[in-house]
C-alpha positions as CSV (number, residue, x, y, z in Angstrom):
1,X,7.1,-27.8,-25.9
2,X,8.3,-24.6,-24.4
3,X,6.8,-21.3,-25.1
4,X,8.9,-18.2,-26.2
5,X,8.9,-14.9,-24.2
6,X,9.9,-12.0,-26.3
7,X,10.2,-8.6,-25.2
8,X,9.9,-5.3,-27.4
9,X,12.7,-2.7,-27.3
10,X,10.8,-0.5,-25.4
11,X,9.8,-3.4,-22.9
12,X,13.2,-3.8,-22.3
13,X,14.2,-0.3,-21.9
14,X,11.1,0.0,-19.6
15,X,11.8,-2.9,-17.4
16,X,15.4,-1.7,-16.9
17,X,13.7,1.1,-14.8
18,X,11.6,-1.0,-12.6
19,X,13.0,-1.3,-9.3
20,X,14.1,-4.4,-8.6
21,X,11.5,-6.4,-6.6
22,X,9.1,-6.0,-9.6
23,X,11.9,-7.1,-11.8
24,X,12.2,-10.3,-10.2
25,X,8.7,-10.7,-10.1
26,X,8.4,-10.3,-13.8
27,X,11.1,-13.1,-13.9
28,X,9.0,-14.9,-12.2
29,X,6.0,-14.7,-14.6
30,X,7.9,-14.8,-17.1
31,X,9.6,-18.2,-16.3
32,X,6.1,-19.9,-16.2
33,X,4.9,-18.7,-19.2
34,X,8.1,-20.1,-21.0
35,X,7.2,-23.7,-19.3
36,X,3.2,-23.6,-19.2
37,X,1.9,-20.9,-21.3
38,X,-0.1,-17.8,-21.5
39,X,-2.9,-19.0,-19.0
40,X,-1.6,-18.4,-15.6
41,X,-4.6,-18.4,-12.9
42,X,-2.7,-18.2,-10.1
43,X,-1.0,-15.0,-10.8
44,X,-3.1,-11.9,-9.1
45,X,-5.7,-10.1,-11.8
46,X,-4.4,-12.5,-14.4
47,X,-7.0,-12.6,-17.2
48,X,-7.8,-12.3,-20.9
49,X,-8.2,-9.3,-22.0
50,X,-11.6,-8.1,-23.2
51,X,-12.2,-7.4,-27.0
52,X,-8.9,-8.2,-27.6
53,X,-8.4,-12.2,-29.4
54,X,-5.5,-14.0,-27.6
55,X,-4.4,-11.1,-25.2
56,X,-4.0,-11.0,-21.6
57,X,-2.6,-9.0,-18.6
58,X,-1.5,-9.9,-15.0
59,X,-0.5,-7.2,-11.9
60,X,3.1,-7.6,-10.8
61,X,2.5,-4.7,-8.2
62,X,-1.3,-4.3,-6.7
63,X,-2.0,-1.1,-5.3
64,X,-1.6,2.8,-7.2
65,X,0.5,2.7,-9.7
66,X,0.1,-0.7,-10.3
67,X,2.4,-2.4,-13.3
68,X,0.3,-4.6,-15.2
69,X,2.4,-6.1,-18.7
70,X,0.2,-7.7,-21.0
71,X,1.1,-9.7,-24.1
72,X,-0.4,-11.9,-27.2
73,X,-0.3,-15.5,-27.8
74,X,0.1,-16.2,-31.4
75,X,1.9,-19.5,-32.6
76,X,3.2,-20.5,-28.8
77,X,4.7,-16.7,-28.1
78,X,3.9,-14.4,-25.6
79,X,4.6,-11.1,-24.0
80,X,5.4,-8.4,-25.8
């Protein structure tokens, strides 16, 4: 079963912005969590996030600023 990837409005308007290596990157990420799911280990500084119940966050672009996009898990959906 494959997992849905929904973006918010202002995700969309945001990612519009990035330049375009981080876009595809973000692609990227986004195509495995549509086929595997919201537990990606082999992404960079992918983890849960703390305190929060079924949240997590991954670095598309290391270094200062980094661009981290974090998203929830309910009912096989992620990324907000």
């Amino acid at each position: 079963m494959k997992w849905q990837v929904r973006l918010s409005k202002r995700a969309v308007k945001n990612y519009q912005k990035l330049p375009q290596q981080i876009q595809e990157r973000f692609k990227a990420l986004a195509l495995e969590l549509r086929t595997t799911g919201p537990v990606q280990p082999q992404w960079p500084h992918y983890g849960k996030i703390q305190g929060m119940e079924k949240c997590y966050h991954c670095h598309i672009k290391p270094g200062d600023p980094h661009m981290s996009p974090f998203g929830k898990s309910p009912a096989r959906t992620v990324w907000r």
